[in-house]
C-alpha positions as CSV (number, residue, x, y, z in Angstrom):
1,X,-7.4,-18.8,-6.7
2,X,-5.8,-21.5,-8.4
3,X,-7.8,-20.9,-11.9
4,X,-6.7,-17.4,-11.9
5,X,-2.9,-18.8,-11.2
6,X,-3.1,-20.9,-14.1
7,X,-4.6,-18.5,-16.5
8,X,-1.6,-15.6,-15.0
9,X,0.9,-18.6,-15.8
10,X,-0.6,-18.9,-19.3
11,X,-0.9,-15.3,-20.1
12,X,2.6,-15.1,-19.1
13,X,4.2,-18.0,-21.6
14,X,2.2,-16.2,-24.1
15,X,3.8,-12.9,-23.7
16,X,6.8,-15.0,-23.6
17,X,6.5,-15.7,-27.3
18,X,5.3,-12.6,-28.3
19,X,8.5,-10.8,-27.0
20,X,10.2,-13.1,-29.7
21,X,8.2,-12.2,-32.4
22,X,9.8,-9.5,-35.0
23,X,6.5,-7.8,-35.3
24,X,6.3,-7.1,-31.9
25,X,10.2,-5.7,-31.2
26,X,9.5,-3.5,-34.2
27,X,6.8,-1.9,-32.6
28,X,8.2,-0.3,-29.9
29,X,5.0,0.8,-28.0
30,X,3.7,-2.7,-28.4
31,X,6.8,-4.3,-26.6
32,X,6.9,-1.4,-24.3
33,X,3.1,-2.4,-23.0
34,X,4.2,-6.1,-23.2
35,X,7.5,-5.9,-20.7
36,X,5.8,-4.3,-18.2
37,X,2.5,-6.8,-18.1
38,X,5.7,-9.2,-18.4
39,X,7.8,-7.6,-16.0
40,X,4.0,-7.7,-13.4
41,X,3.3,-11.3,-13.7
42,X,6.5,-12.5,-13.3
43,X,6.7,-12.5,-9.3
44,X,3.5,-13.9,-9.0
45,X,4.3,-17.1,-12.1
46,X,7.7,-17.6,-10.1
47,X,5.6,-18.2,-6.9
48,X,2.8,-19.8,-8.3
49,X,6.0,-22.4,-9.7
50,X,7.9,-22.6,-6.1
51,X,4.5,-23.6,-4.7
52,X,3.9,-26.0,-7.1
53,X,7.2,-27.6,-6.0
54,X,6.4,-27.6,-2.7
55,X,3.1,-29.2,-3.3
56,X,4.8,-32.1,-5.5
57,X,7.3,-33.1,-2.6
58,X,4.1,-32.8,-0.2
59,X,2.5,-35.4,-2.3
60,X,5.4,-37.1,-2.6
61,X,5.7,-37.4,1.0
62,X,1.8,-38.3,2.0
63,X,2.5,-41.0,-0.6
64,X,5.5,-42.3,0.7
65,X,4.1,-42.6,4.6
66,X,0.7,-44.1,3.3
67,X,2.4,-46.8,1.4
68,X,4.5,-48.2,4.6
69,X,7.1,-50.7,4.2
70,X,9.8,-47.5,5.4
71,X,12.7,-48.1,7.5
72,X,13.4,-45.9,10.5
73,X,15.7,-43.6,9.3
74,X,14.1,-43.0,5.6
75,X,10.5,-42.6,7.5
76,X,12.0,-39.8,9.6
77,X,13.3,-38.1,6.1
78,X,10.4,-38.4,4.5
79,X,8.3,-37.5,7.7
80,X,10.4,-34.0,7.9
81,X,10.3,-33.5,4.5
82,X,6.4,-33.7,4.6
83,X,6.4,-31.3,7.9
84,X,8.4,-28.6,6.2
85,X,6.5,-29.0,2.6
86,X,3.4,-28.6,4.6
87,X,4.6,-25.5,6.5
88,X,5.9,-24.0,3.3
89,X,2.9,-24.7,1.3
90,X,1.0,-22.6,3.8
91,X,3.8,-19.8,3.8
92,X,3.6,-19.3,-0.5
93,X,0.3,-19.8,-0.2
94,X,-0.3,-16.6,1.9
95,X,2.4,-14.3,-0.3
96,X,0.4,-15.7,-3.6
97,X,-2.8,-14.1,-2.1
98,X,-0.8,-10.8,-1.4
99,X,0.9,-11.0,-4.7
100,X,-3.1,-11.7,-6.9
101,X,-3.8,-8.3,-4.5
102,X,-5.1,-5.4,-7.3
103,X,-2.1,-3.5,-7.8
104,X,-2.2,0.4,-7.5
105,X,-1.7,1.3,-11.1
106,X,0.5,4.5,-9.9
107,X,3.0,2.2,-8.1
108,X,5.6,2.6,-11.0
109,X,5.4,5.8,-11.1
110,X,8.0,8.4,-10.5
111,X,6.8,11.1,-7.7
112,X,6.6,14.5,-7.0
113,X,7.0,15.2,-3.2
114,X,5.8,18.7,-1.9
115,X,6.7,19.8,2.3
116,X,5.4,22.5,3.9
117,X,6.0,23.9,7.2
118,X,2.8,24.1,9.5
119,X,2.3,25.2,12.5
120,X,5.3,26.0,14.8
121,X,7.2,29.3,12.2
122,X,10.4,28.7,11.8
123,X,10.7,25.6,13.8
124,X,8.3,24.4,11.6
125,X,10.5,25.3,8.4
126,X,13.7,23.7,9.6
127,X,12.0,20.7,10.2
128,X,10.8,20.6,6.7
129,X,14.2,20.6,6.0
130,X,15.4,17.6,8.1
131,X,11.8,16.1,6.1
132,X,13.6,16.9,2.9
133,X,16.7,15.8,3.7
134,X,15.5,12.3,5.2
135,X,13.6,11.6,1.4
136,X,17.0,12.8,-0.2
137,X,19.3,10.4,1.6
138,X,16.6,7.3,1.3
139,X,16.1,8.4,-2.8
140,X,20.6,7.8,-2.8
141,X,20.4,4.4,-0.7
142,X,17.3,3.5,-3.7
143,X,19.8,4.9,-6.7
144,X,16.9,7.2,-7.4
145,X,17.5,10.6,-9.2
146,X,16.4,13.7,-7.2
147,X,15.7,16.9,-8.7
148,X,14.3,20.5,-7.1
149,X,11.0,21.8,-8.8
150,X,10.7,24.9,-6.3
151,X,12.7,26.2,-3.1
152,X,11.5,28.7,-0.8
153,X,14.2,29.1,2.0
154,X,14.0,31.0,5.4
155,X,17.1,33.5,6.6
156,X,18.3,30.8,9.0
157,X,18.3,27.1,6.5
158,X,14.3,26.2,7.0
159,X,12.2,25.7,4.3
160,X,8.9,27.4,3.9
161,X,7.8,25.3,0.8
162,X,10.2,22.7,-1.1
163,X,8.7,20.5,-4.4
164,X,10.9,17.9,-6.1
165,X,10.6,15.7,-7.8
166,X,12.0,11.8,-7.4
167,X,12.2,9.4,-10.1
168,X,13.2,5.9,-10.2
169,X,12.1,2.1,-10.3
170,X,8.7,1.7,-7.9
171,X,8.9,5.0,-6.3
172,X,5.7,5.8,-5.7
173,X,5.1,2.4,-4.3
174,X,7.5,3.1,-1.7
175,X,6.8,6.4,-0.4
176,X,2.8,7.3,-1.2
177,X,2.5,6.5,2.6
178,X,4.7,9.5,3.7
179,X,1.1,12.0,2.4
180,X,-0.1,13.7,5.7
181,X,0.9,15.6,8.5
182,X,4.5,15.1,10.2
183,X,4.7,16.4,13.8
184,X,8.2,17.0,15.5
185,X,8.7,17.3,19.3
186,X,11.8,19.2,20.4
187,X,13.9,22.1,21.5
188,X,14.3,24.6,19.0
189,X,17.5,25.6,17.8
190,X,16.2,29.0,18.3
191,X,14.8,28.8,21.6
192,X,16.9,29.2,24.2
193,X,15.0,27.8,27.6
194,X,15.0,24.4,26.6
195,X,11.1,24.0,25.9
196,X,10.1,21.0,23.9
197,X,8.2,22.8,21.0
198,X,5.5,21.0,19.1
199,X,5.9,21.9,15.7
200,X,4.1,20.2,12.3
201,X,5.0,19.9,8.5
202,X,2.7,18.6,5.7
203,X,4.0,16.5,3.2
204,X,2.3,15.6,-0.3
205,X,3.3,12.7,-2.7
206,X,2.2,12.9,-5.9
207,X,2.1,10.1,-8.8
208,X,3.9,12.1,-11.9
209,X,1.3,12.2,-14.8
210,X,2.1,12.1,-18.3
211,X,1.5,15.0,-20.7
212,X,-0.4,12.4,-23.0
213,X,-2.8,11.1,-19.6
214,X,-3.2,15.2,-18.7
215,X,-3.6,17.6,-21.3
216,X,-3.8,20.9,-20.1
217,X,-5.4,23.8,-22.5
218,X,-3.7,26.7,-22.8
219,X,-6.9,29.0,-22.5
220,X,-6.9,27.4,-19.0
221,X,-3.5,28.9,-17.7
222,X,-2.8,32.4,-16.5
223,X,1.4,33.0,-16.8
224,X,3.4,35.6,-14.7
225,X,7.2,35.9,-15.2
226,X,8.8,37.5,-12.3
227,X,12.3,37.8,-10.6
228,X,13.5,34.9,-8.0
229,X,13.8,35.9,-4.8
230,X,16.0,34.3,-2.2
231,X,15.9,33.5,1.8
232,X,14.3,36.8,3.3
233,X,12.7,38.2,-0.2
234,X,16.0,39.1,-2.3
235,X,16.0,39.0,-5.7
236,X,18.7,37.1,-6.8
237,X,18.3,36.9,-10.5
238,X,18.5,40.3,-12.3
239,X,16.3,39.0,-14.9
240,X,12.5,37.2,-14.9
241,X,13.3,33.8,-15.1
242,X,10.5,33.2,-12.1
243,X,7.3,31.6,-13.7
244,X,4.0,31.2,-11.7
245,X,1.2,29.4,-13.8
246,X,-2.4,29.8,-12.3
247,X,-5.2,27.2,-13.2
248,X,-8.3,29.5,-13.8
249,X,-10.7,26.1,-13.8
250,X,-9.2,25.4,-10.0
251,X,-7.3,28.3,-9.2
252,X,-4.7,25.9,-8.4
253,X,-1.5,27.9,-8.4
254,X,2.1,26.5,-8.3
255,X,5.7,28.2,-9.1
256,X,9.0,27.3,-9.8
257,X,12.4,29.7,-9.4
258,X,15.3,27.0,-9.0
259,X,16.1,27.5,-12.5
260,X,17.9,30.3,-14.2
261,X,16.2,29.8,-17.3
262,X,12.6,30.7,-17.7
263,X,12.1,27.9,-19.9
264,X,13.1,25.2,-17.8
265,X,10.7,26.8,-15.0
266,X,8.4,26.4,-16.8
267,X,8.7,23.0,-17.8
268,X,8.7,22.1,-13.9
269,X,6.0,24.3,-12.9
270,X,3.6,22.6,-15.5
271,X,5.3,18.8,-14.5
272,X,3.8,20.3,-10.9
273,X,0.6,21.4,-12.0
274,X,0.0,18.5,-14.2
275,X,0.8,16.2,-10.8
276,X,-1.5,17.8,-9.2
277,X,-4.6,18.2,-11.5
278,X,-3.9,14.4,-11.8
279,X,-3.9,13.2,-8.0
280,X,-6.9,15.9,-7.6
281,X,-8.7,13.8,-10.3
282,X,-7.5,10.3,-8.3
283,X,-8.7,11.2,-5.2
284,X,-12.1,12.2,-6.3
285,X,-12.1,9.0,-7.8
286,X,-10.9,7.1,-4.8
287,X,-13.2,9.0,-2.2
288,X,-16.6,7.3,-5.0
289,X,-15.0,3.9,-4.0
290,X,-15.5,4.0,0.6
291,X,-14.4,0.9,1.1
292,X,-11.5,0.7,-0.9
293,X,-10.3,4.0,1.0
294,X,-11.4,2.2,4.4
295,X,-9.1,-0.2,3.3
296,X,-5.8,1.7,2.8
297,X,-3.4,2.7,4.7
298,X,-2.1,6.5,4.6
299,X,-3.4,7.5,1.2
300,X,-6.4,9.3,2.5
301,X,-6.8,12.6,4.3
302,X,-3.6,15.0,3.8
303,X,-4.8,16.7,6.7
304,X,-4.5,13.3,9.0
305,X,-1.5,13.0,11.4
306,X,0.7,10.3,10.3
307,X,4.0,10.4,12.6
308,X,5.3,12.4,15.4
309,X,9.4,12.5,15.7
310,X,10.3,12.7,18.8
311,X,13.7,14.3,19.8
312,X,14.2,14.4,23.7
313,X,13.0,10.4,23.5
314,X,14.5,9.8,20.0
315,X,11.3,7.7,19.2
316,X,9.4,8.3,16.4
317,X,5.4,6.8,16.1
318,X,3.6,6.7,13.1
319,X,-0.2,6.5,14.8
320,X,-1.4,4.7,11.4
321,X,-0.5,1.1,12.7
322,X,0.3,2.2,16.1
323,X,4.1,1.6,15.3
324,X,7.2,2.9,17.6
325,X,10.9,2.3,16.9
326,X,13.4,4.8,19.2
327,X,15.6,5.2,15.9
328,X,15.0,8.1,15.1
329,X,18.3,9.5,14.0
330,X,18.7,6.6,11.5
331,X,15.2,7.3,10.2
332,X,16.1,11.0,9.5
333,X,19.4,10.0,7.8
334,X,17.3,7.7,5.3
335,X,16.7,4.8,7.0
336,X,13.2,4.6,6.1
337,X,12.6,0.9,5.3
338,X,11.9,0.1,8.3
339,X,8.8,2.3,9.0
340,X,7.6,1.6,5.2
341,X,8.3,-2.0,5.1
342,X,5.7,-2.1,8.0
343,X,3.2,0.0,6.5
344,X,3.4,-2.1,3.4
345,X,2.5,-5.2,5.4
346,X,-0.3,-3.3,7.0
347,X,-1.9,-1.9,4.0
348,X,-1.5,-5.4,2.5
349,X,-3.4,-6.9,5.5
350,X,-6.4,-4.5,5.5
351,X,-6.8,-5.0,1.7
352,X,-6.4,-8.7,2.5
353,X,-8.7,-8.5,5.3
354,X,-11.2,-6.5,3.1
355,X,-11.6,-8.9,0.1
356,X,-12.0,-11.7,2.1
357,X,-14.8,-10.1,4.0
358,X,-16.6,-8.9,0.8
């Protein structure tokens, strides 16, 4: 481990110099590639320095007890300086492991998140509104921009179907756990008996591709212009600014209304499409690799159930890691770190777990 810290150290002070040269900050893809394999190593060469700290005064300390000669109250410094070290050493030796982890290369990335309702009609479709919501507020408390790709509303505020996109610094990285099926215990506003209802929403979170890492051919795309329609089926735009764009290699089909102008739908439907084609072309590669997928946690099976929100208890469980917090009205107001924080510590230990193993 150590090797490869010295060599990430090294690597580092080299880009360091780079970044100085005039060659390099006149190249502007050059230096864009460079700051973020800076920006990468950074965490892990300001670790790999704090430990080295820590191991000096360890040193230090062995040194000082093994040479004697110490008077009582200097011994008992240097005897709790040597108990701490130790314990710290063992603490940053640990987060080095999880920081030398392969990163996901999407983690960077900005996201597009899709929610449908399931099962359960219209219960179904206000709680993939609540869903919607929830990511909106968290996206705010992150300073992430937030922008609707497609809307499909129900008479009375549910959602049928709602893609949008999310962009901002490691958003990916936070929410490509939230891909799977959501399940919602409650009453229904609409029912009136006071029935819990058991309800489910499917939820997709995919890494935005670039037009230069996707190129689509336009033999390969079937486009039909037609009029938005509203809550209920109402056309609300007198003119065909809808655009749906089929992909006649998949049949993949996605469409985008939330704009008045037929240009900018389009533009959004084919940032969708692109999304798509490219996490369809991630997971096949990801299902070739079993053991790495054995190893994650909640980027597998969009059919899986992740969570169930439960109202009447106000607990919500996400069966993944067998976690339960009753906190459920802060979770749905955007309080997600929580629940992701602990999914990032248990996808860190499985992967941990499985290279050690290998």
């Amino acid at each position: 481990m150590f090797d490869k810290l010295k060599n990430i150290e090294d690597r580092f002070n080299e880009i360091n110099e780079k970044l100085m040269e005039p060659d390099i900050t006149n190249n502007q893809e050059n230096y864009r590639n460079l700051m973020k394999e800076y920006k990468t190593l950074s965490p892990i060469v300001e670790k790999f320095k704090e430990y080295l700290e820590m191991k000096n005064q360890f040193d230090e300390s062995i040194e000082l007890l093994e040479a004697g000669g110490l008077d009582k109250d200097f011994k008992e410094m240097v005897q709790m300086q040597y108990d701490e070290s130790k314990e710290k050493i063992e603490v940053l030796g640990e987060e080095l492991k999880i920081l030398l982890l392969p990163k996901d290369p999407n983690d960077d990335r900005n996201v597009i998140i899709e929610i449908r309702g399931g099962a359960g009609g219209e219960e179904a479709a206000l709680f993939a509104n609540s869903l919607y919501r929830m990511y909106s507020m968290y996206a705010q408390t992150k300073g992430w921009n937030i922008e609707v790709m497609n809307l499909n509303e129900t008479e009375l505020g549910g959602v049928k179907e709602i893609s949008f996109s999310i962009e901002g610094d490691g958003a990916y990285s936070r929410l490509k756990y939230e891909s799977g099926v959501h399940r919602v215990q409650r009453v229904p506003e609409t029912e009136s008996q006071g029935r819990v209802h058991t309800s489910t929403v499917t939820v997709a979170v995919l890494p935005e591709a670039d037009e230069v890492e996707l190129e689509l051919n336009d033999k390969d795309l079937k486009i039909d212009v037609f009029r938005s329609s509203g809550a209920g089926g109402q056309h609300v735009n007198k003119t065909s600014s809808a655009i749906r764009i089929t992909h006649l290699p998949t049949g993949m089909v996605v469409e985008c209304q939330d704009e008045r102008s037929q240009h900018k739908n389009k533009d959004k439907a084919m940032k969708v499409l692109r999304s798509r084609l490219f996490d369809m072309k991630q997971q096949a590669h990801d299902s070739e690799i079993a053991s790495e997928r054995r190893s994650q946690v909640g980027t597998g099976d969009r059919s899986e159930r992740i969570r169930t929100y439960n109202y009447p208890e106000g607990r919500i469980s996400d069966h993944r890691i067998g976690l339960t917090i009753y906190r459920l009205e802060g979770v749905l107001n955007g309080n997600l770190d929580e629940v992701i924080d602990a999914l990032a510590t248990a996808d860190q230990a499985a992967k941990l777990s499985a290279q050690e193993g290998a």
